[in-house]
C-alpha positions, -999 to +999 in steps of 0.1 A: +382-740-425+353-748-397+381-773-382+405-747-379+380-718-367+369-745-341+408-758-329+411-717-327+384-711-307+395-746-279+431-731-274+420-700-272+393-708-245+425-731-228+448-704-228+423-680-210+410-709-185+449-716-175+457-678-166+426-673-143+433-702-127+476-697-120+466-661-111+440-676-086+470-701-073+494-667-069+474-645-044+499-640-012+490-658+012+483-640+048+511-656+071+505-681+095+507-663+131+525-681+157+505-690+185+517-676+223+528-701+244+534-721+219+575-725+219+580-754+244+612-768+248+625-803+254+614-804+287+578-788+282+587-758+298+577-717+280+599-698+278+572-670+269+559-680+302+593-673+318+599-711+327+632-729+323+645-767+331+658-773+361+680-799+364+683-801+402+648-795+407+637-818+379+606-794+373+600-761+349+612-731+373+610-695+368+645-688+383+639-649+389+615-658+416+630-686+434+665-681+432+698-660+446+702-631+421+739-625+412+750-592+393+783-590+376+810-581+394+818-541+397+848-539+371+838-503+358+816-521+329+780-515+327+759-549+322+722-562+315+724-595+323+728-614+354+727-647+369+711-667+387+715-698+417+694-725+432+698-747+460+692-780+472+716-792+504+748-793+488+742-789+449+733-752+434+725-749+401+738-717+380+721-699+352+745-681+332+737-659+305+768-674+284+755-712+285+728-730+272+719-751+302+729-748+334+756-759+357+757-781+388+781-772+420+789-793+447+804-789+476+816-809+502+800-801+534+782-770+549+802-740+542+823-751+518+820-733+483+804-751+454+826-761+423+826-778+393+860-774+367+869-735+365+837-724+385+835-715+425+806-701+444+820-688+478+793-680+506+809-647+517+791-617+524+762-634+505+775-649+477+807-644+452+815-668+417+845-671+407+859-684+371+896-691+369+897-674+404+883-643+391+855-629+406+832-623+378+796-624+398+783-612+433+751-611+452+728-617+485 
């Protein structure tokens, strides 16, 4: 009878040990805050900083303040987004807000427009891109 009062008593104490201890294990947990300036990409540059790769430049740039602002074109549709152009002699580099990365444009000699496949940046009146020979982008 002792031996079974005293194997009573052990899994009874077990029992009670093992459910303080899994509650202890289940208190939610405050999440982890993710630090500013912390979301480099491949190249190093923040984006939270406004900074983005430039390929022609081969440097983190923050294209809204040293680059040709295009808007869409006027088609009766109201847009947010716009792009953006660099130069350097005869490349320019395009920020659109459909790709990923940019795109380099050539041209031939000064005064020519820049291409590359469907794309055309005309110096006219400032500046006018063309996809597919629509204008889809104008600025100074």
């Amino acid at each position: 009878m002792k031996k079974m009062f005293l194997l009573t008593i052990m899994i009874t104490a077990a029992f009670s040990c093992a459910k303080k201890v899994s509650q202890e294990n289940t208190t939610p947990k405050e999440p982890q805050k993710e630090m500013v300036g912390g979301d480099s990409d491949t190249h190093g540059c923040k984006a939270s900083a406004g900074y983005t790769w430039s390929t022609l430049k081969n440097e983190c740039i923050r294209i809204f303040e040293n680059s040709t602002r295009l808007n869409h074109a006027d088609d009766g549709k109201k847009y947010t987004t716009v792009a953006y152009v660099i130069f350097d002699g005869n490349k320019a580099e395009l920020f659109l807000d459909t790709q990923k990365e940019s795109i380099i444009l050539e041209r031939k000699s000064e005064g020519d427009s820049w291409k590359k496949d469907n794309l055309e940046l005309i110096p006219w009146k400032g500046y006018v891109l063309k996809k597919d020979g629509k204008i889809i982008y104008t600025g100074q």
